[in-house]
Backbone as CSV, one residue per row, in Angstrom:
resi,resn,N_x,N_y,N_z,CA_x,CA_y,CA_z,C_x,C_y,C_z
1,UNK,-44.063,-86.579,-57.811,-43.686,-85.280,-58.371,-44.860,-84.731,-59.180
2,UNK,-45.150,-83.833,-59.022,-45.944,-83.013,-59.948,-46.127,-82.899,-61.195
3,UNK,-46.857,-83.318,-62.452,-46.631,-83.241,-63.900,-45.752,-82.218,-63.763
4,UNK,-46.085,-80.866,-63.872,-46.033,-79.246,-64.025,-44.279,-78.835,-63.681
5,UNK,-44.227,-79.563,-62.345,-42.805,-79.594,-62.228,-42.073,-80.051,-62.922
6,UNK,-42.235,-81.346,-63.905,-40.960,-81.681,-64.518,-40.628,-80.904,-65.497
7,UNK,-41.168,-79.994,-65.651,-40.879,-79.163,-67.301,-39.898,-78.041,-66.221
8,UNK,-39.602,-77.744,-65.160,-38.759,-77.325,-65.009,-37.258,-77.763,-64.673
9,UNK,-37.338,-78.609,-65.052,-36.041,-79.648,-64.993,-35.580,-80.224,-67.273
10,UNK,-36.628,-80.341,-66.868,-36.752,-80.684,-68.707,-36.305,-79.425,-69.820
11,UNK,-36.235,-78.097,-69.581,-36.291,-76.974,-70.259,-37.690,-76.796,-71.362
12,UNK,-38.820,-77.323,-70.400,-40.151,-77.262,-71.555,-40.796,-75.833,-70.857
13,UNK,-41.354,-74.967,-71.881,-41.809,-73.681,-71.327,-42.965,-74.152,-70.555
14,UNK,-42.687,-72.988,-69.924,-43.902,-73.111,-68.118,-45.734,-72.536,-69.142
15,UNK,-46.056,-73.751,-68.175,-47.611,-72.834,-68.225,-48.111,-71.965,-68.290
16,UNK,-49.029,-71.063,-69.204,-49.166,-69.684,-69.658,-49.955,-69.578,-67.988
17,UNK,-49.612,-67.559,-67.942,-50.232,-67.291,-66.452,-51.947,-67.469,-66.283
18,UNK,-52.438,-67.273,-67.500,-53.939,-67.590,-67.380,-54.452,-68.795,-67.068
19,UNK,-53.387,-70.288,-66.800,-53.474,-71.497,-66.717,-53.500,-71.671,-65.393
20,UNK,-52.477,-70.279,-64.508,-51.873,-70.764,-63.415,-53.142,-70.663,-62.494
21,UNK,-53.465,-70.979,-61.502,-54.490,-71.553,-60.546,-54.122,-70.406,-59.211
22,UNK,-54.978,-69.581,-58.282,-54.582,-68.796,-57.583,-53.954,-69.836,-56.399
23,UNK,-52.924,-68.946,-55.907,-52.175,-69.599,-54.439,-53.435,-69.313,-53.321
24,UNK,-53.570,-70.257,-52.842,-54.221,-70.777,-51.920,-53.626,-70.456,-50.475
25,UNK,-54.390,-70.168,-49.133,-54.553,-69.172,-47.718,-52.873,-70.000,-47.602
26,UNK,-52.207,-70.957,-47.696,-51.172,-71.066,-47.035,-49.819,-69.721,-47.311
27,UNK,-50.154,-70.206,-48.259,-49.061,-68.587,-49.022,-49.866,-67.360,-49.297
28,UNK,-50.770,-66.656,-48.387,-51.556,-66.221,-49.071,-50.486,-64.709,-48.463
29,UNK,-51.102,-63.434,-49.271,-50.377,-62.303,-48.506,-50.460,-62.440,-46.786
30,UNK,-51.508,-62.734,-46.591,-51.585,-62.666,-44.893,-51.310,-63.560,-44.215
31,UNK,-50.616,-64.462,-45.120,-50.543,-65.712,-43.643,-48.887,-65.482,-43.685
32,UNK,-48.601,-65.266,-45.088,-46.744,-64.800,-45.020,-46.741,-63.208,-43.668
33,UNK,-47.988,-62.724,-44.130,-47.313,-61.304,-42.856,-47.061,-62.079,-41.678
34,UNK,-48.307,-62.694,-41.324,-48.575,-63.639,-39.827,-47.255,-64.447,-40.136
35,UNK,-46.561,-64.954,-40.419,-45.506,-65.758,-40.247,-44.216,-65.022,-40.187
36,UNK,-44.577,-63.719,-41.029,-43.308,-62.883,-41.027,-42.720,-62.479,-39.869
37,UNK,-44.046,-61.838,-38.990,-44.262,-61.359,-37.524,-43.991,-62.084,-36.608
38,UNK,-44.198,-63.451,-36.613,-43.758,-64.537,-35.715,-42.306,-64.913,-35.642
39,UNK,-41.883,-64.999,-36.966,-40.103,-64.827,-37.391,-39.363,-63.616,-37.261
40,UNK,-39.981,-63.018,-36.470,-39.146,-61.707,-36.443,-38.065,-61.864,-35.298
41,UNK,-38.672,-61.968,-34.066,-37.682,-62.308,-32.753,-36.761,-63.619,-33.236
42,UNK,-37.020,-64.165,-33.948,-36.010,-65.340,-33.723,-34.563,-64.897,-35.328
43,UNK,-35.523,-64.459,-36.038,-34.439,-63.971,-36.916,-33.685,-63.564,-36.845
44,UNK,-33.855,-62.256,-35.581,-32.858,-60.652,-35.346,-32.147,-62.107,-34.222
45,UNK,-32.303,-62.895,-33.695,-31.593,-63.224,-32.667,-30.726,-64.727,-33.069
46,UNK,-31.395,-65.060,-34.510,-30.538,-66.127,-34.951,-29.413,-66.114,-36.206
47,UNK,-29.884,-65.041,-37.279,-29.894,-64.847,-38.007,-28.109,-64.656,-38.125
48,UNK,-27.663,-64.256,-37.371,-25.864,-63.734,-36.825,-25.496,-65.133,-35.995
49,UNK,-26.158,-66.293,-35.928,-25.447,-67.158,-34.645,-24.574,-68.317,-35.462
50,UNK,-23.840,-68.506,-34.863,-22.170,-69.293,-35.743,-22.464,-70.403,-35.631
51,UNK,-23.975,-71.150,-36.893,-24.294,-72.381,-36.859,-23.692,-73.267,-37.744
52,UNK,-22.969,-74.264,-37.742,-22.603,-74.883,-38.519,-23.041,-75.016,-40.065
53,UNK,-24.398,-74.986,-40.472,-24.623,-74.617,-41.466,-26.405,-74.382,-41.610
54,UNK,-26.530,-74.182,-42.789,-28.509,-73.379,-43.030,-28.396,-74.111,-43.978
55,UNK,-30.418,-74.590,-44.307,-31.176,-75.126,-45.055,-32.385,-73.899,-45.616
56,UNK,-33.051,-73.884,-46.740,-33.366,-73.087,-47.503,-34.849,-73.830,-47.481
57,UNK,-35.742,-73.922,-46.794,-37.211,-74.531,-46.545,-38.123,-73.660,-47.167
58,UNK,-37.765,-74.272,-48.511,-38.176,-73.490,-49.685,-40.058,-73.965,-50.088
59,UNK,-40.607,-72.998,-49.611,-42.260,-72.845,-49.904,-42.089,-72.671,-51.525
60,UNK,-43.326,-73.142,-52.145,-43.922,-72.676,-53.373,-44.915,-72.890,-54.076
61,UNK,-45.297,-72.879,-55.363,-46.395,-73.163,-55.630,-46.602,-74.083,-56.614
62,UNK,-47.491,-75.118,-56.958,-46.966,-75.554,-58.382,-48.546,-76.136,-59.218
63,UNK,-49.303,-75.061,-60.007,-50.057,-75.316,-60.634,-50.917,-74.104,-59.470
64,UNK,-50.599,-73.267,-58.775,-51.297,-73.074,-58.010,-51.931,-73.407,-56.814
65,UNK,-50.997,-74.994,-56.660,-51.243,-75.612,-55.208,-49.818,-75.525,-54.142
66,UNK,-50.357,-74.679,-52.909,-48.852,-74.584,-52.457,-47.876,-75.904,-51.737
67,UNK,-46.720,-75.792,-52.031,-45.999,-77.398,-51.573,-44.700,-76.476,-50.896
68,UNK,-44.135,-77.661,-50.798,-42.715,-77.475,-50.228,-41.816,-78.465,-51.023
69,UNK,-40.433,-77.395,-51.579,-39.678,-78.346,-52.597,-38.599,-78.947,-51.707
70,UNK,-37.867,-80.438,-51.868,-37.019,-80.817,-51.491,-36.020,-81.566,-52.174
71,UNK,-34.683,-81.367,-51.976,-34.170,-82.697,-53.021,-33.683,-83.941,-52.366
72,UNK,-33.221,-84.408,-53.327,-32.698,-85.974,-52.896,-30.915,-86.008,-53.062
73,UNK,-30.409,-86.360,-51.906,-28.697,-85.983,-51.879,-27.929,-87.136,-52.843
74,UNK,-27.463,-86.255,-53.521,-26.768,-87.711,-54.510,-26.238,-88.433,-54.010
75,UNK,-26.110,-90.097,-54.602,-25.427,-91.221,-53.853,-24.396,-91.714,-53.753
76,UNK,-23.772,-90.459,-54.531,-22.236,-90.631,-54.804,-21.316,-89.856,-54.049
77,UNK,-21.904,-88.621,-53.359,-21.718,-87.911,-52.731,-20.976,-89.027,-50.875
78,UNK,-19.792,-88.245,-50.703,-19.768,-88.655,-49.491,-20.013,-88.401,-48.193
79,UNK,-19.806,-88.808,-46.903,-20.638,-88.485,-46.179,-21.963,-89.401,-45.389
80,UNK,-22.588,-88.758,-44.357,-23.808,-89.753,-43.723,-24.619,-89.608,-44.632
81,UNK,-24.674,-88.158,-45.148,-26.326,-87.669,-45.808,-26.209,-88.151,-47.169
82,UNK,-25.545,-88.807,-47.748,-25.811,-89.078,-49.209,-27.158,-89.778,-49.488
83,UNK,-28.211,-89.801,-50.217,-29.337,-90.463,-50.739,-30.001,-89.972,-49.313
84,UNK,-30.351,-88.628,-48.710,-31.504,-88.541,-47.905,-31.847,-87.518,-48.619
85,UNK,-33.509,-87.669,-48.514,-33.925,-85.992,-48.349,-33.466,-84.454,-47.877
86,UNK,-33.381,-83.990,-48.173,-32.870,-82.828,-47.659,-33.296,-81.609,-48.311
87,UNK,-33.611,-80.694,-47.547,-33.629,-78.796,-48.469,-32.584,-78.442,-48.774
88,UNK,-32.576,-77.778,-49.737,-31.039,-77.285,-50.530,-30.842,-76.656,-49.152
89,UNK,-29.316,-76.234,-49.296,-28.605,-76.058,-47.911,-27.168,-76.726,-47.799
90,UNK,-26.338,-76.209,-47.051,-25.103,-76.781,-46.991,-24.300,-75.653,-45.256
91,UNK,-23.009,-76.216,-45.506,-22.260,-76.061,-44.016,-22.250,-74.434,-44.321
92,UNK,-21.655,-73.804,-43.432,-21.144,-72.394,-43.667,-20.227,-72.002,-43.699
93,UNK,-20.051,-70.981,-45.077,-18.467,-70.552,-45.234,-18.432,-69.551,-44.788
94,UNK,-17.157,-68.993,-44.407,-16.508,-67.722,-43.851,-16.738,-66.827,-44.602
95,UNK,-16.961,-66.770,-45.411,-17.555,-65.801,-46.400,-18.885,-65.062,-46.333
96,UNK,-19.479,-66.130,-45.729,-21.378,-65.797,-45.893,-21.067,-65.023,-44.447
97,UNK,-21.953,-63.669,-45.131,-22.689,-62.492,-44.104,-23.271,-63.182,-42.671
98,UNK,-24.279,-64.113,-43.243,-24.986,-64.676,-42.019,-25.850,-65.721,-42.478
99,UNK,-26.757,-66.586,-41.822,-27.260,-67.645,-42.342,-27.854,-67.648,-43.112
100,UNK,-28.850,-66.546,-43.694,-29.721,-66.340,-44.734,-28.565,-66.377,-46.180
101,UNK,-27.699,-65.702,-45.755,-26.665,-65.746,-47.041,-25.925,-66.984,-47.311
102,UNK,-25.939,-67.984,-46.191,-25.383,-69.414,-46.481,-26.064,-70.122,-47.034
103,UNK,-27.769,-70.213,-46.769,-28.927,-70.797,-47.296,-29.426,-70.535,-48.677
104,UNK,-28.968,-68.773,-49.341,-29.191,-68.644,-50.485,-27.812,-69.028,-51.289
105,UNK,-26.916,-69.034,-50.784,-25.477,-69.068,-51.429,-25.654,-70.774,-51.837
106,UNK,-26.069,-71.678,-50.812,-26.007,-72.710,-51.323,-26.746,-73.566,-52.236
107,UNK,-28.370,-72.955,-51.792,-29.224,-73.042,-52.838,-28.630,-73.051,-54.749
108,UNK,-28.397,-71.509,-54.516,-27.473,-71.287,-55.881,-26.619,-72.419,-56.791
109,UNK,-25.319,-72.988,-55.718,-24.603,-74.116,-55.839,-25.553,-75.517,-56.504
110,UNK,-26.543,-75.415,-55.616,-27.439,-76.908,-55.684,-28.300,-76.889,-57.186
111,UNK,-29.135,-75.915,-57.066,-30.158,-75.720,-58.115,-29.812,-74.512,-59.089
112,UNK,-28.679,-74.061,-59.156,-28.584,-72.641,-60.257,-29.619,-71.857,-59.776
113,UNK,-30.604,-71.618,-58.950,-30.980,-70.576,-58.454,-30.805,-69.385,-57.728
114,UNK,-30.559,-68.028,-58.114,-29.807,-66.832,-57.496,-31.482,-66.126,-57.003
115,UNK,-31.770,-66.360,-55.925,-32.909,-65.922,-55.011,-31.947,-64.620,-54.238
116,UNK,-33.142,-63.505,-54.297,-32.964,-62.515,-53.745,-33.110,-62.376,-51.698
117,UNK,-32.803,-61.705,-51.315,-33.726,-61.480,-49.492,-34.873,-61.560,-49.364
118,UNK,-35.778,-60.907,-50.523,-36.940,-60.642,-50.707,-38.073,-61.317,-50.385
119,UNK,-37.703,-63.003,-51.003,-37.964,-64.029,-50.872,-38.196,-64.246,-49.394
120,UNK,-37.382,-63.895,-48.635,-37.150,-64.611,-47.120,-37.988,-64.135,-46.556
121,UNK,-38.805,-64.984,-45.468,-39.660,-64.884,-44.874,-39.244,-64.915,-43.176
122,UNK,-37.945,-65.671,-42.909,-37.702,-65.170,-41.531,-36.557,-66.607,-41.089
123,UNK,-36.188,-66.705,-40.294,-35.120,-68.221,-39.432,-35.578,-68.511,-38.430
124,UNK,-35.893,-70.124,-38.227,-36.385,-70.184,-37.300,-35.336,-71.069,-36.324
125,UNK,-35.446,-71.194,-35.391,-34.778,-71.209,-34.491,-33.896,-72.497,-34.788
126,UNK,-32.613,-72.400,-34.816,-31.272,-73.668,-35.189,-31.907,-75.140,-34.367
127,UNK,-31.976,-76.253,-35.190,-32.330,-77.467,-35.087,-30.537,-78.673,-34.722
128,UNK,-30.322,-79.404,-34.086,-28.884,-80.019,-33.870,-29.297,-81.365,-34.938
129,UNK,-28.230,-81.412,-35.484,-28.175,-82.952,-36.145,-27.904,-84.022,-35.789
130,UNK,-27.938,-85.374,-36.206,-27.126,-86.389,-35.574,-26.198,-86.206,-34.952
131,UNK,-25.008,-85.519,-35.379,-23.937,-85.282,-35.047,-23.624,-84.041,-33.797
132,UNK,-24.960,-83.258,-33.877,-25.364,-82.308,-32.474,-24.359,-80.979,-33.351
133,UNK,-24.547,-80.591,-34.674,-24.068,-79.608,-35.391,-25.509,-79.156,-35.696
134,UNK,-25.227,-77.370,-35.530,-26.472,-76.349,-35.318,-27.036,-76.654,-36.783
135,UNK,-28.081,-76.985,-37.403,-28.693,-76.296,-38.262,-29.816,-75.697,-38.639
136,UNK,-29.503,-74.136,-39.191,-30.553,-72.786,-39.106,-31.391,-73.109,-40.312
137,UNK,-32.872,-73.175,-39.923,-33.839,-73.262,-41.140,-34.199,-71.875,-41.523
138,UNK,-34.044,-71.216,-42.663,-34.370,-70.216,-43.564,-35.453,-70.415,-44.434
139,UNK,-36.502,-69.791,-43.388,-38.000,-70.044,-44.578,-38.614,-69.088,-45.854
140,UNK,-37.984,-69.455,-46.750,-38.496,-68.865,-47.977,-39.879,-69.494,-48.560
141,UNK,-40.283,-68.263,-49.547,-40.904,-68.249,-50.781,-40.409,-67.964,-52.190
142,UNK,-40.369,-69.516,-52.739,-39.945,-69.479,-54.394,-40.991,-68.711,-55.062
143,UNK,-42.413,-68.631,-55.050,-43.043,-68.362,-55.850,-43.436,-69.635,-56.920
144,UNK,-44.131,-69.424,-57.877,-44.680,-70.548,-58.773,-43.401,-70.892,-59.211
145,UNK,-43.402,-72.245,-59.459,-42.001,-73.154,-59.799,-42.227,-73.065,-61.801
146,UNK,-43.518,-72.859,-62.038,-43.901,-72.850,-63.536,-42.787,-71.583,-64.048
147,UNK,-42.502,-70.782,-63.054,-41.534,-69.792,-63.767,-39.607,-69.452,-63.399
148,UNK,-39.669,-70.924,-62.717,-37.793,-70.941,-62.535,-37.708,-71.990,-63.269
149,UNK,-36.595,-71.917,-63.456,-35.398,-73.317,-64.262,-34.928,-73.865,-63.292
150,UNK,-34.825,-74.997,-62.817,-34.212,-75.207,-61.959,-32.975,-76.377,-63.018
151,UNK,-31.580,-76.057,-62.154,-30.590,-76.806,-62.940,-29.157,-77.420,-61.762
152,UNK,-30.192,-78.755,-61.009,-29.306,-79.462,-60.384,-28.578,-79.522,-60.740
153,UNK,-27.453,-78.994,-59.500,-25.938,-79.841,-59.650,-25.461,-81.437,-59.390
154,UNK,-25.369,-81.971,-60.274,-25.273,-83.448,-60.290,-24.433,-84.445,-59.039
155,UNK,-23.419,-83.430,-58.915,-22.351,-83.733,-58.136,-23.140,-84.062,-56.418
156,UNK,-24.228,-82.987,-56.437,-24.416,-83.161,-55.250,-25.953,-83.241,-54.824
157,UNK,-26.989,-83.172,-56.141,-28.662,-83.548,-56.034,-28.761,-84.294,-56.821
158,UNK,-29.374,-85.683,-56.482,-29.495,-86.944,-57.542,-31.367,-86.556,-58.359
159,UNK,-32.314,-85.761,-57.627,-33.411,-85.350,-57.928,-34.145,-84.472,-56.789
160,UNK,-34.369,-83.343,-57.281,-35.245,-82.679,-56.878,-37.347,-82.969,-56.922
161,UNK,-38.258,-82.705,-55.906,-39.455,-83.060,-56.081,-39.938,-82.233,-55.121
162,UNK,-41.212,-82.168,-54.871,-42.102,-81.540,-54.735,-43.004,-82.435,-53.482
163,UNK,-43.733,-81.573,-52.845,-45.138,-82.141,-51.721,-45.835,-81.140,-51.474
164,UNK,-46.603,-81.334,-51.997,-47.942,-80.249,-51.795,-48.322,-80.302,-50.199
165,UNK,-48.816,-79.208,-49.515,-48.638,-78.991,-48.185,-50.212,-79.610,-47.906
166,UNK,-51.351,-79.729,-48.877,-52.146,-80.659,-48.258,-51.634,-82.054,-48.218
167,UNK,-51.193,-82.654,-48.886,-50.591,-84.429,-48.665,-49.647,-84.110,-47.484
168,UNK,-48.952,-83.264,-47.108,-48.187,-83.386,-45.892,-49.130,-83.327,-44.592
169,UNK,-50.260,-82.908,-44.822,-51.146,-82.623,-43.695,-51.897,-83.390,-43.135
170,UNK,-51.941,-84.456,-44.155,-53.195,-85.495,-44.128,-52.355,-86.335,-43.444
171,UNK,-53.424,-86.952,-41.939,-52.848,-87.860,-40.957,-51.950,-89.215,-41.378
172,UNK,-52.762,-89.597,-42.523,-52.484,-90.698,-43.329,-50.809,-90.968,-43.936
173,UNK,-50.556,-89.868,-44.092,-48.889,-89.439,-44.606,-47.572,-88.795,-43.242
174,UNK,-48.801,-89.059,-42.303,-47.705,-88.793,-40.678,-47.500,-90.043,-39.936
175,UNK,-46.321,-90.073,-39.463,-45.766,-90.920,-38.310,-44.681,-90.043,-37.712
176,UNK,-44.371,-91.479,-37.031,-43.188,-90.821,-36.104,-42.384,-92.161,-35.589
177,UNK,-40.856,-92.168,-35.646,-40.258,-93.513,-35.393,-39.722,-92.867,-33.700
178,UNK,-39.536,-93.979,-33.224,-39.246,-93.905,-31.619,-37.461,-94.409,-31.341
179,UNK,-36.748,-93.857,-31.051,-35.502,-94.143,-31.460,-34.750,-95.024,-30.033
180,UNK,-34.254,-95.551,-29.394,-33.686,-96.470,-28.368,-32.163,-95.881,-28.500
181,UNK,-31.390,-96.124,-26.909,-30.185,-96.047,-26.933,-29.352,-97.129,-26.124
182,UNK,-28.847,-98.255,-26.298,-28.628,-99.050,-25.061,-29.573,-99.535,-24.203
183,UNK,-31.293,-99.574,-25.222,-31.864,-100.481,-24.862,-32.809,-99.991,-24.171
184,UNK,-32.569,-98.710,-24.317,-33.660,-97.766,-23.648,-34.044,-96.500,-24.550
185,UNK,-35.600,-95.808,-24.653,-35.995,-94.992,-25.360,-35.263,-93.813,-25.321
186,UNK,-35.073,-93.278,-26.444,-33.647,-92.103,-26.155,-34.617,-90.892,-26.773
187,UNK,-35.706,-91.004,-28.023,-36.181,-89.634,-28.418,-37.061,-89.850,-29.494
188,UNK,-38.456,-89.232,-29.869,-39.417,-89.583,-30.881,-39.031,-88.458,-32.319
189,UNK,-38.918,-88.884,-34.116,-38.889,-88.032,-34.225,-40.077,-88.447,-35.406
190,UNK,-40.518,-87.183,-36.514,-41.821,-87.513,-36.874,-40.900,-88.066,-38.188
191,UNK,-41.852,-88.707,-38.757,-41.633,-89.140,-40.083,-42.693,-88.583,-41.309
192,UNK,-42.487,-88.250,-42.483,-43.589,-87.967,-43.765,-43.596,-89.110,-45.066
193,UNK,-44.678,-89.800,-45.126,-44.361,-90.879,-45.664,-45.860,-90.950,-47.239
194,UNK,-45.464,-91.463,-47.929,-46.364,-92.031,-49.032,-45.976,-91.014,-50.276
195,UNK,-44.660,-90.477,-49.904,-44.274,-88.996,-51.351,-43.631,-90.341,-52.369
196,UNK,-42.750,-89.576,-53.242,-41.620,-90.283,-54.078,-40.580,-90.948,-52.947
197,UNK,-40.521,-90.052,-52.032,-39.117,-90.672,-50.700,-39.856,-90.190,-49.950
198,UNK,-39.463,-91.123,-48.772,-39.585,-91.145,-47.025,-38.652,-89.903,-46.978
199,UNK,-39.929,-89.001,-46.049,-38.867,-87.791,-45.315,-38.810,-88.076,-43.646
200,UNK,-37.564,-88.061,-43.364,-36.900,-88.606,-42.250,-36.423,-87.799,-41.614
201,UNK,-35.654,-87.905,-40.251,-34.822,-87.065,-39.687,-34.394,-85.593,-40.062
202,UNK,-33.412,-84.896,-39.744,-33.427,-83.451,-39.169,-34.335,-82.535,-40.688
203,UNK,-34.777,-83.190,-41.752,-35.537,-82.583,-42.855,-36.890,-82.706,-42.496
204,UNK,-37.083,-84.268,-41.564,-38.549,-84.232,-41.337,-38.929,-83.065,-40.230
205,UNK,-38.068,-82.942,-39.499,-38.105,-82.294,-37.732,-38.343,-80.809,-38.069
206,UNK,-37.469,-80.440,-39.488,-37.979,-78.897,-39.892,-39.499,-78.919,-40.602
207,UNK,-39.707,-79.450,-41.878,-41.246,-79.877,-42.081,-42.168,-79.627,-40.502
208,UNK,-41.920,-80.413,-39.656,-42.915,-80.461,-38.770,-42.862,-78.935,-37.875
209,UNK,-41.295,-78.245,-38.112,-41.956,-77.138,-37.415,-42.513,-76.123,-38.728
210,UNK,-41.903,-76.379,-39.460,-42.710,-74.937,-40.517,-44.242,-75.399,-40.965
211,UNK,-44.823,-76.870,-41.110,-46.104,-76.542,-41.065,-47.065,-76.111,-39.924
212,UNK,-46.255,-76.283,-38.477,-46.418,-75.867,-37.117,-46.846,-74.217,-37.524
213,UNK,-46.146,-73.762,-38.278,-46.277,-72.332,-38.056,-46.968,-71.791,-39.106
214,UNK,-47.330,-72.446,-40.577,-47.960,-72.445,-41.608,-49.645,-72.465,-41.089
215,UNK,-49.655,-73.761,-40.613,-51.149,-74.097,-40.590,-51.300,-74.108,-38.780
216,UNK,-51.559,-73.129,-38.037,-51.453,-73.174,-36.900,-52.778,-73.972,-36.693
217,UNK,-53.066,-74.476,-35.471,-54.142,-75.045,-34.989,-55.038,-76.329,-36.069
218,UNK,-54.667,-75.975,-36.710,-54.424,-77.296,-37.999,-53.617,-78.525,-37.934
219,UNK,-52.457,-78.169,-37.662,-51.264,-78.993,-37.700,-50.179,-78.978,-36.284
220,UNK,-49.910,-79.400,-35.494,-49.140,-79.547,-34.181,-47.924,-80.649,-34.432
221,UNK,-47.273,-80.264,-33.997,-45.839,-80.883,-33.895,-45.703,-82.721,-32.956
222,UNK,-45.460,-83.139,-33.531,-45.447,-84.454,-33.465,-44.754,-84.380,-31.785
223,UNK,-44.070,-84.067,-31.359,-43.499,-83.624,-30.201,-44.702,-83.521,-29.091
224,UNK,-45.103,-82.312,-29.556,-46.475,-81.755,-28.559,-47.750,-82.647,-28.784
225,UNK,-47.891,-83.917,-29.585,-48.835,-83.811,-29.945,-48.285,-85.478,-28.466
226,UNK,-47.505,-86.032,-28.918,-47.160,-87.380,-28.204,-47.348,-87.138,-26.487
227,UNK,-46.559,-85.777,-26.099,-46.310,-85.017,-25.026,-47.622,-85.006,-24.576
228,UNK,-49.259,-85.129,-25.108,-50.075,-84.798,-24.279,-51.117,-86.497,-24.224
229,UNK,-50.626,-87.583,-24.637,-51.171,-88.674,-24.402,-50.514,-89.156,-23.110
């Protein structure tokens, strides 16, 4: 975790702005247009689709280095997903407009954070879970974390943390586990390893496509990358 981050969990005032460090080409204005533009077709065409539920693949910054925040599912919580990684996010209620509104609605629930549209940068195309239930990734921008509170709900985030999008990049912190079914290879998925927690399954599978689309030609999808040996 980040020094810088824990003072937003702690209630210690954030770093004065003359401290803060400029955001760097990943978040830069032009790589959000370039990503905006790329999320456009899949948004208008996902954005309305009756997915079981959305995750909130929340970009940001912290000290001026850009990361990606994730939490850790409490262990008390029931369920498969208790104690995995995961982006704030939850199932969808009948209530929510559409997935962007399930992804901020739940966010809210998780972290006391009330994020605007503004934020949103686009949906990328619904990912299936273990269980083969749709889930829609909603790629936002928090902005510098030095200036939210964040105030887990206990009931259902045991800790929130941080990964700076260079340590996710570096080969050294990639794998990929190979999964068997009856004794035979059934499907590869990537793994992110050397943080506070192993990021695993359908949290790792989004990671690998949003830095896919972050750092193009930089970074390739564990998928495409196996697919050409």
């Amino acid at each position: 975790m980040f020094p810088a981050f824990c003072h937003l969990c702690n209630g210690i005032l954030p770093t004065p702005v003359a401290k803060v460090g400029p955001i760097r080409r990943y978040l830069s204005w032009g790589n959000e247009q370039r990503c905006r533009r790329l999320l456009e077709a899949s948004t208008s065409r996902y954005r309305q689709e009756p997915v079981s539920a959305a995750v909130l693949v929340s970009l940001c910054s912290v000290d001026g280095v850009p990361a990606i925040l994730y939490t850790l599912r409490s262990s008390t919580m029931t369920g498969m997903h208790k104690g995995d990684v995961s982006f704030p996010g939850g199932k969808r209620d009948n209530c929510d407009q559409d997935v962007i509104a399930t992804a901020l609605r739940e966010t809210h629930e998780e972290l006391n954070l009330q994020l605007g549209e503004d934020c949103i940068w686009g949906v990328m195309k619904p990912v299936p879970d273990r269980r083969g239930l749709t889930v829609a990734p909603v790629v936002a921008n928090l902005g510098p974390l030095e200036y939210l509170t964040l105030k887990p709900n206990s009931q259902e985030v045991e800790s929130v943390f941080t990964l700076s999008i260079s340590h996710l990049l570096q080969e050294e912190n990639q794998g990929y586990t190979n999964f068997c079914h009856k004794g035979q290879y059934s499907h590869t998925l990537p793994v992110f390893l050397h943080g506070p927690h192993r990021i695993w399954g359908l949290t790792a599978v989004i990671t690998d496509l949003t830095l896919e689309l972050l750092v193009p030609g930089k970074y390739h999808r564990w998928t495409r990358r196996l697919a050409t040996h």
